[in-house]
C-alpha positions in Angstrom: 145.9 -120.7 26.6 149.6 -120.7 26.3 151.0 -119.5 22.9 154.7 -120.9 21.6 154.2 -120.7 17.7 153.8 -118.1 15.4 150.6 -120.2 13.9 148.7 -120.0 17.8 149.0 -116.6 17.9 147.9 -115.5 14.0 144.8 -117.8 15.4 144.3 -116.4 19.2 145.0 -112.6 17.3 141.8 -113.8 15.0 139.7 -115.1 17.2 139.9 -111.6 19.1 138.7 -109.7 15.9 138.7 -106.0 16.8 137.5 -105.4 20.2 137.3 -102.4 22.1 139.9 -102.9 24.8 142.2 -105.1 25.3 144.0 -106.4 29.0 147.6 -106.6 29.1 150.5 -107.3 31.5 153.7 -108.2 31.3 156.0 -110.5 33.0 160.0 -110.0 32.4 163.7 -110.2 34.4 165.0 -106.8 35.4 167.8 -107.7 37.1 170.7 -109.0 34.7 170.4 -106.5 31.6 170.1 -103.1 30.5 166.5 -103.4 29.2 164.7 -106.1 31.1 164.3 -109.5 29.5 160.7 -109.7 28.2 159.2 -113.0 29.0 155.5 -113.1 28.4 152.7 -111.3 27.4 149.0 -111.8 29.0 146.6 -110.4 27.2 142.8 -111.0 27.7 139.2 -109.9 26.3 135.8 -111.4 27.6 136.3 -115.1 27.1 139.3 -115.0 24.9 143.0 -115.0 27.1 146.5 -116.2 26.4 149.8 -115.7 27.6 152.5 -115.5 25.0 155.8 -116.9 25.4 158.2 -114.1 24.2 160.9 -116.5 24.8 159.9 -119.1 22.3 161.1 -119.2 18.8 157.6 -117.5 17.6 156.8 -114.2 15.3 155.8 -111.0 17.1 154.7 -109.2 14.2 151.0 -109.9 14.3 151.1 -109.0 18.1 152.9 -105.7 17.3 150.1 -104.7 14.4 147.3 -105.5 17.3 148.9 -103.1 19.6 149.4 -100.5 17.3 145.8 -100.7 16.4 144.2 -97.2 16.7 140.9 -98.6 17.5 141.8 -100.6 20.4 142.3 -99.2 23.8 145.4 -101.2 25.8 144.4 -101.2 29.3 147.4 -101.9 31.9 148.0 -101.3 35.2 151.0 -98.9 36.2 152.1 -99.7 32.7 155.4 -97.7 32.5 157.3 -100.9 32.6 155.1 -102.6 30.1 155.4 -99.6 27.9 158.8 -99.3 28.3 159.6 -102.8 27.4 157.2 -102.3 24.3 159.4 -99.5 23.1 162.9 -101.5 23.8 161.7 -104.4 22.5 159.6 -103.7 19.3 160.5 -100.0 18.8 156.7 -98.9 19.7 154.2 -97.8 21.6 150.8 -99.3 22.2 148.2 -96.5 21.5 145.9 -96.0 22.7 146.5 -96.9 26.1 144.3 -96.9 29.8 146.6 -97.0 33.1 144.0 -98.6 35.9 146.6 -97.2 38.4 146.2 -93.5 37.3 142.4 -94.0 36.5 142.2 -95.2 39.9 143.7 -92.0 41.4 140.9 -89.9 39.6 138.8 -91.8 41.1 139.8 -91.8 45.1 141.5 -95.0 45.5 144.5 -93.1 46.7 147.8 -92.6 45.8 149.6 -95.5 43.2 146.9 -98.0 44.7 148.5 -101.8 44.0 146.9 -103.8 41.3 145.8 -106.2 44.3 143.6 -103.4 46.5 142.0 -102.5 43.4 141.1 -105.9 42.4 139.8 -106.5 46.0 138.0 -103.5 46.0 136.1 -103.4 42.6 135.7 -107.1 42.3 136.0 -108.5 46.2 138.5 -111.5 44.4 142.0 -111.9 46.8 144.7 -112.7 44.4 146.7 -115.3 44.5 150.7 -114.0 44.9 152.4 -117.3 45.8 154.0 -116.5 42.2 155.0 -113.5 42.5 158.4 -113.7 42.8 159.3 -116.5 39.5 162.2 -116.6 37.3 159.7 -116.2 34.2 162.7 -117.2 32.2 162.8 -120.4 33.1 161.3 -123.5 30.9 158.9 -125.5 30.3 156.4 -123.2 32.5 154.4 -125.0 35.3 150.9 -124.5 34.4 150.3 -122.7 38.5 152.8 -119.8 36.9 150.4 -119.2 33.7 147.0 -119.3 35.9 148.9 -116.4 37.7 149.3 -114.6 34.9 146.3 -114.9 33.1 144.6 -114.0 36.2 146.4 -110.5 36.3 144.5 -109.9 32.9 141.4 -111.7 33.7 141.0 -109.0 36.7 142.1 -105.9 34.8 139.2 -106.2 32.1 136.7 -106.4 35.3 138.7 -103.1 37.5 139.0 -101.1 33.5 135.3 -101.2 33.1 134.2 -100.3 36.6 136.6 -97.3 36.2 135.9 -96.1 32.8 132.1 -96.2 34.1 133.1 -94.5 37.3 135.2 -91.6 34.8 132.0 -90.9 32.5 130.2 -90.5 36.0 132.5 -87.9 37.4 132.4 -86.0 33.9 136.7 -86.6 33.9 137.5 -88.2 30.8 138.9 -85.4 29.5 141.6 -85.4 32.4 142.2 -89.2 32.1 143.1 -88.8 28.4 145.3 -85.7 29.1 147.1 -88.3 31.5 147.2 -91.2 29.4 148.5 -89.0 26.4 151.7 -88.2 28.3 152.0 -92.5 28.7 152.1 -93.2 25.2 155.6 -90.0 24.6 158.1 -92.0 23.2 160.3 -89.3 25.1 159.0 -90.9 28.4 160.6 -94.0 27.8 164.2 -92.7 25.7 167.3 -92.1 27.9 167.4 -88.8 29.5 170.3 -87.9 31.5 168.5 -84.9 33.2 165.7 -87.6 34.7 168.9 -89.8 35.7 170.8 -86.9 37.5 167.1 -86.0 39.7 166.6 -89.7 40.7 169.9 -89.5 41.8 169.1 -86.7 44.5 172.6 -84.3 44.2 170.7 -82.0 46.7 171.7 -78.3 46.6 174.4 -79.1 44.2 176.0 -76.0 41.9 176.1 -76.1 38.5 179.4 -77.4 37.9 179.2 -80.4 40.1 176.1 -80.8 38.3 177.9 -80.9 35.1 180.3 -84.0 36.3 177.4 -85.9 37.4 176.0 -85.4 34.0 179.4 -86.3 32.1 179.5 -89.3 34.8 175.4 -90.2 34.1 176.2 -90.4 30.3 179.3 -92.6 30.4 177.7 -94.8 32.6 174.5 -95.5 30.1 177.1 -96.1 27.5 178.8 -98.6 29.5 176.2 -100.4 30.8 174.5 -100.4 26.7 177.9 -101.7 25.4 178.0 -104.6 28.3 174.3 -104.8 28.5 174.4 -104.9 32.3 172.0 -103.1 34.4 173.2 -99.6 34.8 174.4 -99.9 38.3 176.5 -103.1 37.8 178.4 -100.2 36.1 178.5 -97.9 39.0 176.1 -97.4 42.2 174.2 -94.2 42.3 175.6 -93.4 45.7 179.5 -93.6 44.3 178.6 -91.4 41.4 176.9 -89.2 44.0 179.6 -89.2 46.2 182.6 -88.4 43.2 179.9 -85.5 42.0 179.8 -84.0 45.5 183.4 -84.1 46.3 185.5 -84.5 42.8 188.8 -87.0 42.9 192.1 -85.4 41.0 193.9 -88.6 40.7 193.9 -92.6 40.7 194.4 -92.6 44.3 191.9 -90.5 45.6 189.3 -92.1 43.3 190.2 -95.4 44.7 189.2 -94.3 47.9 185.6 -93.5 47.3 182.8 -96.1 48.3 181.6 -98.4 45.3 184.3 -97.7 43.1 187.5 -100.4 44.6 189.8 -101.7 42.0 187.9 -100.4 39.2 189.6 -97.2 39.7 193.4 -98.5 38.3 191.8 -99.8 35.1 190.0 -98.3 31.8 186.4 -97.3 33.4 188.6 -95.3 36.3 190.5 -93.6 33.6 187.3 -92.7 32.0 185.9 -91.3 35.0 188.6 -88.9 35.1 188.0 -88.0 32.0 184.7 -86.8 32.4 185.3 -84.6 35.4 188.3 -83.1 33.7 186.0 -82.4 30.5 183.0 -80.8 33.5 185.0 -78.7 34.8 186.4 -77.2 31.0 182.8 -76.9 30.8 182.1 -72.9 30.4 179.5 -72.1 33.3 176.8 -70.7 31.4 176.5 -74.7 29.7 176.2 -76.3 32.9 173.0 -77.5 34.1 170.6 -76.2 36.6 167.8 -78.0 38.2 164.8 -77.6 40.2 166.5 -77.2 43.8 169.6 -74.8 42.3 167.8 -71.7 40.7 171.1 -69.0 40.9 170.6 -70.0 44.7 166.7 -69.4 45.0 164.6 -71.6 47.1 161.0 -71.4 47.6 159.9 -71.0 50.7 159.2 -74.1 52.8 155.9 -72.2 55.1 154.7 -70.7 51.7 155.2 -74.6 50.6 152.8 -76.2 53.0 150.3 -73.8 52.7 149.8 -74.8 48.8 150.4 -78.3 50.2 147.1 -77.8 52.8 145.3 -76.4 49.8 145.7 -79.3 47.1 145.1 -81.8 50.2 142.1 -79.7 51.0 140.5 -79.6 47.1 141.6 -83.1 46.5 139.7 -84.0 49.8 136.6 -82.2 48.3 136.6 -83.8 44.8 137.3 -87.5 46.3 140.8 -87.9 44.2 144.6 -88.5 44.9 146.7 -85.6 45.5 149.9 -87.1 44.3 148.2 -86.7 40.6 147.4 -83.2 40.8 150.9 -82.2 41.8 154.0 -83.7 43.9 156.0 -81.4 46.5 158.2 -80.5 43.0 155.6 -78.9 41.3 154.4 -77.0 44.0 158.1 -75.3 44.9 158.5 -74.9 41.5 154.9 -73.3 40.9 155.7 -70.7 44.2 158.9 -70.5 42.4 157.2 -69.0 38.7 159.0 -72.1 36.7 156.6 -74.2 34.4 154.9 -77.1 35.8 151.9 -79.4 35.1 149.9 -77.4 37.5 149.5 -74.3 35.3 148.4 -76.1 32.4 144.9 -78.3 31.6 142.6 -79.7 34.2 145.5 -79.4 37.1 145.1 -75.4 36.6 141.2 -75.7 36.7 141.1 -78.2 39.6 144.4 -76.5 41.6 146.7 -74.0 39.8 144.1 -71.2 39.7 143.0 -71.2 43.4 146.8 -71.8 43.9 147.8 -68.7 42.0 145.1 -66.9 44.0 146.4 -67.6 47.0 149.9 -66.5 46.3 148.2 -63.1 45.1 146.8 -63.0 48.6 143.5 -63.3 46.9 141.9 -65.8 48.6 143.4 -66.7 52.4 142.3 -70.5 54.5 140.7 -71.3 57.0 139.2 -73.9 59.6 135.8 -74.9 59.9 134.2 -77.5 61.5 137.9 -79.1 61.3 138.1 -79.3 57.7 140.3 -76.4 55.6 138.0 -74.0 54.0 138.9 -71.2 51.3 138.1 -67.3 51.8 137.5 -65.2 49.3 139.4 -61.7 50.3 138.2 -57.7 49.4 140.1 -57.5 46.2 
């Protein structure tokens, strides 16, 4: 069922009543604005599925009040996109929510399994991704493109029960809502200049070249807002990291660094300027720090991979991803004392305790029958 008026989806919205759960997906463009363009909405339940054409002159409304509805769970897979577009678009968040992707890694499909693995492996169905890549923008839709993206949603209802069964089983739906709480944060999906600057990778950087990437990482979110343009149509990551790492005093020299070109003579190379100039007037103690500058302490890199062997080793044991429990970050930041998702909530009964053990030189490993194993030491 495709839906293009406002009276279509009042009726689809009704005919759904108040189920439990609901599928959803999106599709949308990424590529030519700062929040992607949102093009359609799948949603399914049982024998009731539409796509929704965003696109057409048709009222949201309805659709925002169903997925705001306390009493319906949203299920997605990896649904930080969807979510995110949600919160651009209608200035909320669908709650509550069930990501298949993280549900999947409680339950030892691996790390970030695709949406296509997990189909085949709960539900033995190959998908069909010769529509993968569409310009979902584009009309009238050929009816092959809405199959596909029913069929996203069709799926998902199947893989969500299977794993919500599989959860109950495994006694973990307390750690499944802990994760799906953080989802549904409207500070998840707000801009954060502090997230920018880590993606960004300014590795071993001080402070005060810190700070200009910051001032730099603001303007350029401004910019890019103001134009709606994707963020690096602005300015590349690499030529932001390259005038934080090595700061230009003039025009000329800012010419010269890779990315930037003509841009440099005109308004945005002024501004750029600007916001070194206004970093370095920063006083010190304002400055940033982040995980890999701690007043020049690093945690040890052999102290490092033994936590690693540990989480790979419990994670083994309890059949689940170890890229949920913690990432190489929280573990040199947990050796390190600074707060982390691994000293807090099932993470700290699962791993954080035994981790903390080990760096009291409570417990030691060892190898048995080629497999890690965990001594308890004289205490």
């Amino acid at each position: 069922m495709l839906i293009k008026k406002s009276s279509e989806l009042i009726e689809f919205i009704d005919l759904l009543g108040e189920p439990p759960y609901i599928a959803i997906d999106t599709e949308f463009i990424p590529e030519n604005t700062y929040f992607p363009q949102l093009c359609l909405i799948q949603i399914a339940y049982g024998e009731h599925q539409a796509v929704i054409d965003t696109l057409a002159n048709i009222d949201l409304n309805p659709l925002v009040s169903l997925l705001i509805n306390p009493k319906i769970v949203k299920v997605f897979h990896a649904g930080d996109q969807d979510l995110a577009i949600f919160w651009n678009t209608f200035k909320q968040i669908p709650s509550p929510v069930f990501d298949t992707q993280i549900a999947a890694m409680v339950c030892g499909f691996g790390d970030q399994v695709s949406y296509s693995k997990l189909v085949k492996a709960i539900t033995n169905n190959t998908l069909d991704k010769s529509s993968q890549i569409v310009d979902w923008s584009k009309r009238p839709l050929m009816a092959q493109h809405v199959n596909y993206a029913i069929a996203d949603v069709t799926h998902l209802c199947v893989v969500y029960e299977y794993l919500l069964k599989d959860i109950k089983d495994r006694n973990r739906d307390s750690w499944v809502v802990e994760e799906m709480n953080e989802l549904v944060d409207i500070k998840r999906y707000e801009f954060n200049p502090d997230i920018q600057i880590k993606k960004i990778k300014l590795k071993g950087a001080s402070p005060r070249r810190l700070a200009i990437l910051r001032e730099l990482v603001v303007w350029r979110d401004e910019e890019a807002r103001l134009k709606n343009h994707p963020r690096t149509w602005i300015l590349k990551d690499n030529s932001l990291r390259d005038i934080a790492s090595n700061p230009p005093h003039n025009i000329e020299t800012l010419a010269r660094i890779r990315g930037i070109g003509g841009i440099a003579t005109g308004k945005s190379g002024k501004k750029i300027l600007e916001c070194i100039q206004s970093a370095k007037q920063l006083p010190i103690e304002k400055c940033p720090i982040y995980d890999d500058f701690k007043n020049g302490e690093y945690a040890n890199s052999e102290v490092v991979a033994l936590l690693n062997a540990l989480l790979k080793s419990i994670c083994e044991k309890n059949d689940m991803a170890a890229r949920l429990v913690a990432t190489k970050s929280d573990i040199e930041k947990f050796v390190l004392g600074d707060p982390t998702k691994v000293a807090k909530g099932w993470r700290w009964n699962l791993f954080g305790k035994q981790a903390s053990r080990l760096l009291q030189g409570k417990i030691a490993l060892t190898v048995r029958d080629n497999n890690i194993d965990i001594v308890n030491l004289n205490e």
